[in-house]
C-alpha positions as CSV (number, residue, x, y, z in Angstrom):
1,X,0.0,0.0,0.0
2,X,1.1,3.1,-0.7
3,X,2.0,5.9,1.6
4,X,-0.7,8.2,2.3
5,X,0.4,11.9,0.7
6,X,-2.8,13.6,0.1
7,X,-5.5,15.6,1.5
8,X,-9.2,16.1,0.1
9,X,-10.2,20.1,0.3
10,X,-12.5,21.5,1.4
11,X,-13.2,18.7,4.0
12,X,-9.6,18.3,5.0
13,X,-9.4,14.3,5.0
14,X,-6.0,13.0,4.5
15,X,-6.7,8.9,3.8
16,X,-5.6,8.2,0.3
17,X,-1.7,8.0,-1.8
18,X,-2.3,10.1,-4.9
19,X,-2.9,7.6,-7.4
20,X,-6.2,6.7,-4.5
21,X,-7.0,10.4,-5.1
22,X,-6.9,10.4,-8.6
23,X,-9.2,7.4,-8.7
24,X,-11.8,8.8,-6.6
25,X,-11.5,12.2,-8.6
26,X,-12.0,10.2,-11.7
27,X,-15.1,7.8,-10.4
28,X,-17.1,9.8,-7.9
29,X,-14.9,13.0,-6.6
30,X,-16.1,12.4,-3.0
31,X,-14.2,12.0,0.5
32,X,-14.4,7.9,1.3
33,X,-14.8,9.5,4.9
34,X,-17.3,12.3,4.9
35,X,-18.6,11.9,1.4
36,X,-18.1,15.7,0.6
37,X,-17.4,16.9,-3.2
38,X,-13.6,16.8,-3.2
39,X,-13.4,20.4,-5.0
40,X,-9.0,20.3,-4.7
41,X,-6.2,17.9,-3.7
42,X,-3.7,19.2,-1.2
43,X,0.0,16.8,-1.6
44,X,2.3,16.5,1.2
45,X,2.9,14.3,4.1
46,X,0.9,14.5,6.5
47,X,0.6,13.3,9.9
48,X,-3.1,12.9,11.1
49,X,-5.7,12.1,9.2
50,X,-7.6,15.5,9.8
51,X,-5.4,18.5,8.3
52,X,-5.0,21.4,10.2
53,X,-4.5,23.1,6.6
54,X,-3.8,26.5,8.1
55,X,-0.8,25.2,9.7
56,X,0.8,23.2,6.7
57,X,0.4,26.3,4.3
58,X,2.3,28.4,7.0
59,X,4.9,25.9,7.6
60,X,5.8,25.7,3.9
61,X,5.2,29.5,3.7
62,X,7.9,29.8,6.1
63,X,9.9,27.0,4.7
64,X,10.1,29.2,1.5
65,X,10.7,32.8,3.5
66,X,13.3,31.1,5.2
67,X,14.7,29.9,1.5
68,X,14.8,33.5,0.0
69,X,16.0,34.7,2.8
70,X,19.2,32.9,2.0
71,X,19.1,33.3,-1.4
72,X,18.9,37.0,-1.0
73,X,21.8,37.1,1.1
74,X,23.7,35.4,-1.5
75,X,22.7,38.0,-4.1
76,X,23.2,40.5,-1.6
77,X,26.9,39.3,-1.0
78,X,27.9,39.3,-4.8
79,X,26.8,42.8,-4.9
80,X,27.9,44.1,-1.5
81,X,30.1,46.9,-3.2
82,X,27.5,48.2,-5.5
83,X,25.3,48.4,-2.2
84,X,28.1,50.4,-0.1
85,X,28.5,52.6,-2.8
86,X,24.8,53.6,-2.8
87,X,24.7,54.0,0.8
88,X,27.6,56.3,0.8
89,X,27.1,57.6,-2.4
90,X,23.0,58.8,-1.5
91,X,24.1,59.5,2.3
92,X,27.0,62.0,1.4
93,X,24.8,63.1,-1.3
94,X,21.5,64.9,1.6
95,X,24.3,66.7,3.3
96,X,24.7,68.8,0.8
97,X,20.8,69.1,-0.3
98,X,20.5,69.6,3.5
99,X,22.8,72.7,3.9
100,X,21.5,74.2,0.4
101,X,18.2,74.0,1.9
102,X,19.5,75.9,5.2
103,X,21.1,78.4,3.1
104,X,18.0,79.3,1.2
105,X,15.5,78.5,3.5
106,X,14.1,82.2,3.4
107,X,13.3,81.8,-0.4
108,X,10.3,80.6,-1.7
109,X,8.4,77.9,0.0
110,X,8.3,75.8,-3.2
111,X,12.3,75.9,-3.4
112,X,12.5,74.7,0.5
113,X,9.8,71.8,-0.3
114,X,11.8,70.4,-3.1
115,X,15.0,70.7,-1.1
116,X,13.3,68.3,1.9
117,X,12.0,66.1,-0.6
118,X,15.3,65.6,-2.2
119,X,17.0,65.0,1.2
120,X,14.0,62.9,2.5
121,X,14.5,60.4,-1.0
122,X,18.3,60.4,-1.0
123,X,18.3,59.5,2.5
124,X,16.3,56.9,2.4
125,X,17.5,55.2,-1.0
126,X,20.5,55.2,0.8
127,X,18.8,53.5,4.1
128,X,17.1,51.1,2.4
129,X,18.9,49.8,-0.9
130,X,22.6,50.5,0.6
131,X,22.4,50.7,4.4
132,X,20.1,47.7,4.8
133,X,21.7,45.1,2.1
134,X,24.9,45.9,3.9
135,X,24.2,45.1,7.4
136,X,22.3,41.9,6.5
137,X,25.2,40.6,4.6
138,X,27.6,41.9,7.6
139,X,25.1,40.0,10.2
140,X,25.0,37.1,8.2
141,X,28.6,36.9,8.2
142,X,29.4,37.9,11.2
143,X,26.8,34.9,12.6
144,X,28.5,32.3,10.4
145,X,30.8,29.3,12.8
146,X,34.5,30.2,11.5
147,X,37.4,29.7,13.6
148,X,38.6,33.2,15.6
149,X,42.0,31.6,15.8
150,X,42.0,31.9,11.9
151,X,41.0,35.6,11.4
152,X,44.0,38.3,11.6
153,X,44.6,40.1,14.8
154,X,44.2,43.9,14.3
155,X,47.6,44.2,16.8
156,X,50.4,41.6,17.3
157,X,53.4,41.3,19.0
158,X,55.9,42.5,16.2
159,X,53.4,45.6,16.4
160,X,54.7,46.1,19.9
161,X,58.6,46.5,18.6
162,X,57.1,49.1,16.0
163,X,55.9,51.9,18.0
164,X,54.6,54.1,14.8
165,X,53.0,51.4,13.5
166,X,51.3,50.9,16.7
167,X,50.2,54.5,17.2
168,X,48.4,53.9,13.5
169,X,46.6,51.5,14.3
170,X,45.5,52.7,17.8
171,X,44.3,55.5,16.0
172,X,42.6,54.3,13.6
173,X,40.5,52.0,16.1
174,X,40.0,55.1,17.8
175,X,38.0,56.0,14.9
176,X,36.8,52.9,13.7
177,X,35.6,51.6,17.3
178,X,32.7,54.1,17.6
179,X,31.7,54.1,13.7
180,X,31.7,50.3,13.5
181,X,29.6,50.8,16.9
182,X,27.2,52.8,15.2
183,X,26.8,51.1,12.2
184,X,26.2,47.4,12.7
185,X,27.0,46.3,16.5
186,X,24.2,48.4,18.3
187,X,22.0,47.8,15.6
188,X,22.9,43.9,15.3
189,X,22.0,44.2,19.4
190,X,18.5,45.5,18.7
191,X,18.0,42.9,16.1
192,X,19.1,39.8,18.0
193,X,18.2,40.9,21.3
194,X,14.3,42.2,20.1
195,X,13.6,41.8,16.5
196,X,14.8,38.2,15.8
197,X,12.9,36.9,19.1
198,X,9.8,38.5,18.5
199,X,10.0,37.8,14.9
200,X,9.9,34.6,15.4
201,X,7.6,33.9,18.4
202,X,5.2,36.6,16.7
203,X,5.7,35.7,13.0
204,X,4.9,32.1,12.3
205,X,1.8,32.6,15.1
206,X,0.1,35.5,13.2
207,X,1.0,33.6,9.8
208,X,-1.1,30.5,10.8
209,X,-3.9,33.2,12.4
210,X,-4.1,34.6,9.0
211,X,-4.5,31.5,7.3
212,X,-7.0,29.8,9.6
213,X,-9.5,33.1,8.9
214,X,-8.4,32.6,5.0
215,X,-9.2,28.7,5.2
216,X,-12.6,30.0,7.6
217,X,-13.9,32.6,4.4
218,X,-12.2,31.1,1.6
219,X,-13.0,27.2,1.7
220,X,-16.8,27.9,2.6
221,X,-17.0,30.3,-0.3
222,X,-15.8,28.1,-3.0
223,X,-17.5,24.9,-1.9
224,X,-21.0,27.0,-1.7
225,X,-20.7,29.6,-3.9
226,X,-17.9,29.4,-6.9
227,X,-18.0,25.6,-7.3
228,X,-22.0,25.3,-7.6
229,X,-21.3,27.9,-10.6
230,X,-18.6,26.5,-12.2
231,X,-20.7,22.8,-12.3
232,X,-23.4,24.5,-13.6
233,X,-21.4,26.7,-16.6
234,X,-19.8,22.9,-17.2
235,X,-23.3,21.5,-17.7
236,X,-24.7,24.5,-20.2
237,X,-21.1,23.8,-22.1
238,X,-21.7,20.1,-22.2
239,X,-25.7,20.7,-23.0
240,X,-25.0,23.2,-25.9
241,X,-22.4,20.9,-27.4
């Protein structure tokens, strides 16, 4: 006997292997359980014999979020430069729209309202298409299991018999430290100490709430309403033929 890999919508019986399905579809197209009109066939595997449909469309919803996810980090990561440029490129670029708009802030209102617009748009093209593909490719491979003993110290003991080359590099931590801060470790904080948590205690919840009310409104709807129609459209066809 085959394994049993498919469920009978809208009643939500999971009892038959798929070519059982396609047999019943073919001969009477109704549940062997309930006897309801078997209006689609859902394939997976499936553990209990009454789907909780709601739940195995989210799963596989998140399977798939979880899948570009990766994949956009990927494509993310072969363009990281092109990102970096943006985000310096837009961000440098409202400074100046910024202090124009200071300067001639007694002008004309319609001068001032294009200059905020201007700095409002580069700012945020520079937020969200170089800022934001940046850090997640930073997170992602700041997250990743390498070996620390691998990576290259910043200061190492010939650096100590060097004393120029140590004051370099001390000062350029000095001014690295607080812009690295800035830019991706106090933000990496608030995502992995209150976004990622709540993401994913809130996320897959309210993804499974939305598609019990779509399985409540939708399922009802088709079985009463679209699928009476379309039987009755196939009988006209088949009668005028």
């Amino acid at each position: 006997q085959d394994e049993v890999d498919t469920c009978a919508l809208p009643c939500r019986h999971s009892t038959m292997c798929a070519k059982c399905m396609e047999d019943v579809r073919k001969s009477g197209d109704r549940c062997p359980i309930c006897r309801q009109r078997i209006d689609f066939a859902l394939h997976g595997h499936f553990d209990v014999e009454y789907v909780d449909v709601a739940q195995v469309i989210a799963s596989r919803a998140y399977e798939t979020f979880q899948d570009f996810r990766a994949n956009s980090v990927d494509v993310a990561y072969s363009g990281i430069w092109f990102f970096l440029f943006l985000f310096v490129f837009c961000g440098m670029g409202a400074f100046p729209i910024l202090t124009c708009m200071a300067i001639f802030v007694t002008t004309e209102v319609m001068n001032t309202t294009c200059f905020i617009f201007l700095s409002c748009g580069s700012g945020t093209t520079a937020f969200l298409c170089g800022y934001c593909p940046w850090f997640i490719v930073t997170m992602d491979a700041f997250e990743r299991d390498d070996d620390l003993e691998q990576r290259p110290r910043l200061i190492t003991q010939a650096d100590l018999r060097r004393p120029h080359i140590l004051l370099v590099k001390v000062a350029t931590l000095a001014v690295a430290c607080p812009l690295a801060a800035i830019t991706f470790f106090v933000p990496y904080a608030v995502v992995a100490a209150v976004l990622r948590p709540c993401a994913n205690n809130v996320l897959p919840g309210a993804l499974v709430w939305s598609m019990r009310c779509c399985q409540a409104t939708a399922l009802p709807t088709y079985s009463f309403c679209v699928a009476p129609c379309e039987r009755c459209c196939q009988c006209i066809q088949s009668t005028c033929r």
